[in-house]
Steps between C-alpha positions, in 0.01 A plus 500: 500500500645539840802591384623727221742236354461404104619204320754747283624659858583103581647449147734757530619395797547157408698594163691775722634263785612209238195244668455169350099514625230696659291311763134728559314346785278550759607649851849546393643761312613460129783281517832495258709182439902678515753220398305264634360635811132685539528845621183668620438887303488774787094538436234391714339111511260464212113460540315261307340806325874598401583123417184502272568859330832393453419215305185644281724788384742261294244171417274556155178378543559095379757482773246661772262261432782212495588578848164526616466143306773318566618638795804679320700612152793529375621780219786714424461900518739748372639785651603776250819464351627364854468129545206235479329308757384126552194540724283276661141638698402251717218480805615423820290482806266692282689797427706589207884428469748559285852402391697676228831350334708805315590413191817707409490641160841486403652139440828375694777351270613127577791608646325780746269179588813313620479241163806327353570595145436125389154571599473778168608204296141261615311794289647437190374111524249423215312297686437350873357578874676750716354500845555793757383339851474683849259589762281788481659875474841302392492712190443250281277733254803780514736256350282362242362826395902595472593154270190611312658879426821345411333302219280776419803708437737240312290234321242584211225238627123446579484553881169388682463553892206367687445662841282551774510781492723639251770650740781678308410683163725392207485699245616357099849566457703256240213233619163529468344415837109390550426550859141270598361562853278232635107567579547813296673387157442119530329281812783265609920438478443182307229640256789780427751262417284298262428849341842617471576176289334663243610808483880478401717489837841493517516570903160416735519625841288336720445734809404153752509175443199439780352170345522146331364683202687784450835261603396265203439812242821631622717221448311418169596826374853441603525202286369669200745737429456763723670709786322477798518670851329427838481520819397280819554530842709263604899526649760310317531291170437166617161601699348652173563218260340322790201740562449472123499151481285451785247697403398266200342177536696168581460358155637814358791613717746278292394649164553859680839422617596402132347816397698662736823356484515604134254851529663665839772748432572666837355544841588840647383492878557810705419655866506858591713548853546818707824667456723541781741753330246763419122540460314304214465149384769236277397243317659106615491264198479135393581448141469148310554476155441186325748288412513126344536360894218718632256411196603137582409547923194669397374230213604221763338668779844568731422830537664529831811437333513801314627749782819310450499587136476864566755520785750350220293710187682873561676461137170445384367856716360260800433622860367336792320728696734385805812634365321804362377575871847404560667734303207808605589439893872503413481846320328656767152471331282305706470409895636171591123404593373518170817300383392219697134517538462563096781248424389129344694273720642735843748219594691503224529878466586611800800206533589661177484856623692394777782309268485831287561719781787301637659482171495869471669503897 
């Protein structure tokens, strides 16, 4: 190598400065991701010898010869008693790159997340389909992993997570809790599901919900009897029932809606914004929590009608993500940018930030 750096040298310093991800590529030096923002390491630009070395010294052999393959793979790779890390070893212009996600080790409470307390109250359900949405690096895994810990802790139940790969460790505390990775435990999301079926659940976790198939096993096992938790990337309530319901053939989607009308519990959809008040990241939510007028929009396919129903649903723990973003910018949380350029419908919001600020004249 070229240059004396080692993947543990890199770990540290990722752990040490709080970094979300570790970008390793060619002609640039190792880069960290701080709240947001990538931040080169004071170390020369990498070689593709370095790039390569780099990538060997943490891949066992299957994955080596899945890069070489496939043209990339994807595992997770602990460091000591530190964290965990989501990586992914791709080729790019024939060289090797890499991208690691930290995985924290210790779990955030709902209320450290930024979640309502009604939100606890969704784990106790016996049954039903609670969705966390949001685009990639929203932290979408971190809050699942945390409702996950919470049942763990306070229910005596079966817990199964599927995942790919398995991200946060949970060991058995008053739950037992089955964690299935795919390619290594079982070959696909919807295979696991079908599995788990069989094996006693009380809770299912399903760590994407990337396909018609593992939608349909999903929902299925929703309507049996069982707990289960997802997540998709989409923004808002309305857009996932739709995304769902779209991805199923014509003669289907009305069946699905049904199934979802009664089967859908909640949709939590979040973003991750900048801070403005100090360094780091907070969480902007959307939360819609079914009630007999939303499982009626959804069965009768007015699902843009149901951002109404959670502006009016706060006794029911309802947020729209615009007065969330609303209440973040007023508190000194978040730039006025990301209030309007993350907000659902700008107009509206910023007459209302304007009534809001006169009112307070």
């Amino acid at each position: 190598m070229s240059t004396d750096i080692n993947m543990n040298d890199l770990l540290q310093a990722t752990v040490d400065e709080g970094s979300s991800d570790l970008h390793i590529r060619v002609g640039v030096p190792p880069m960290l991701r701080i709240h947001g923002s990538l931040t080169p390491l004071d170390s020369p630009p990498l070689t593709p010898e370095d790039t390569e070395a780099l990538a060997r010294s943490i891949m066992a052999e299957d994955k080596q010869h899945e890069v070489e393959q496939c043209g990339g793979a994807d595992f997770a790779l602990p460091f000591g008693d530190l964290a965990r890390f989501r990586v992914s070893v791709f080729k790019e212009r024939g060289h090797y790159g890499i991208v690691l996600r930290q995985i924290p080790n210790k779990l955030l409470s709902l209320e450290q997340i930024g979640l309502p307390e009604q939100v606890k109250e969704l784990l106790f359900r016996p049954r039903g389909l609670i969705l966390v949405t949001g685009p990639t690096g929203s932290g979408k895994t971190t809050t699942l992993a945390s409702m996950i810990d919470i049942i763990n802790k306070e229910r005596d139940v079966h817990i199964i997570t599927v995942e790919d790969p398995v991200e946060y460790y949970h060991p058995h505390k008053k739950s037992v809790v089955t964690q299935r990775e795919i390619g290594h435990d079982v070959p696909t999301f919807a295979e696991a599901i079908r599995r788990a079926l069989r094996q006693d659940p009380d809770v299912i976790l399903v760590g994407e919900m990337r396909d018609l198939e593992t939608m349909q096993a999903a929902i299925t096992a929703a309507e049996t009897g069982h707990l289960v938790f997802a997540t998709l990337h989409t923004t808002g309530a309305a857009a996932t029932v739709d995304r769902i319901v779209d991805a199923f053939p014509t003669d289907q989607q009305e069946q699905v809606r049904t199934q979802l009308s009664v089967g859908l519990v909640a949709v939590i959809s979040q973003l991750l914004l900048a801070r403005v008040d100090k360094p780091g990241r907070v969480a902007a939510f959307e939360i819609m929590i079914s009630t007999p007028s939303i499982r009626s929009r959804i069965r009768d396919n007015k699902t843009f009608q149901i951002s109404s129903d959670i502006q009016t649903g706060a006794k029911f723990g309802m947020i729209s993500l615009d007065s969330h973003l609303m209440d973040l910018y007023l508190g000194g949380l978040i730039s006025y940018d990301d209030l309007v350029t993350k907000s659902q419908d700008p107009d509206t919001l910023v007459q209302k930030l304007k009534e809001e600020l006169q009112a307070r004249r």
